[in-house]
Residue, then its C-alpha position, 0 to 999 in steps of 0.5 A: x864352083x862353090x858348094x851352093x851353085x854346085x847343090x843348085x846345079x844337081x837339083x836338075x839332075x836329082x829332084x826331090x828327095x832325091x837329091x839327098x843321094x849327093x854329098x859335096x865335099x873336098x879331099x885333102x888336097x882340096x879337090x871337090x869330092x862328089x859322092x853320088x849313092x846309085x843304090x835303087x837306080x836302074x843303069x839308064x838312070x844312073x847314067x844319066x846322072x853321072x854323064x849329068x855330073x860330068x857335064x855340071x862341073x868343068x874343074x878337076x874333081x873326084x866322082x865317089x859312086x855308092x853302087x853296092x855289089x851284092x844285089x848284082x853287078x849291072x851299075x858296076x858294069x856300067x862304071x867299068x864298062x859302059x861309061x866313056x868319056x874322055x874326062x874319067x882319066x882313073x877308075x878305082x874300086x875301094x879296098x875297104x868297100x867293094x861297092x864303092x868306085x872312085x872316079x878322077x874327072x879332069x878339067x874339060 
């Protein structure tokens, strides 16, 4: 799925101003890199958008999360936590930014 189709996709998902919280791009070994900034979402929100994501892209991809970590730990929890699906094959916070977790997302 190209670029376009993908930005098309998550207007449904994130509407307005909004959908700035998405960056769309690719890693080094090619695979698209969704970063998604949850700042200012509550948890149910949040989820909705990412369980959103998931069911938009049916390739391989990574899923960045920008969900900070000093104004508590309620999206963090629900990365680590809450958030199941048998596509999330690795879940790995960042050394250099302890508010940022990187999702793997297999093909479905």
């Amino acid at each position: 799925m190209g670029y376009e189709q993908m930005m098309d996709r998550m207007s449904y998902l994130l509407p307005g101003e909004n959908l700035q919280r998405v960056r769309i791009g690719h890693g080094p070994s090619g695979e698209m890199i969704i970063r998604l900034d949850l700042h200012g979402m509550r948890v149910a929100q949040a989820r909705r958008v990412i369980e959103g994501i998931l069911l938009l892209s049916r390739e391989d991809f990574l899923l960045d999360l920008i969900h900070g970590y000093s104004h508590g730990t309620a999206l963090k929890e629900l990365i680590f936590c809450n958030l199941q699906n048998t596509r999330i094959r690795e879940r790995r916070s960042l050394p250099h930014n302890p508010g940022e977790t990187l999702l793997r997302i297999a093909a479905a």
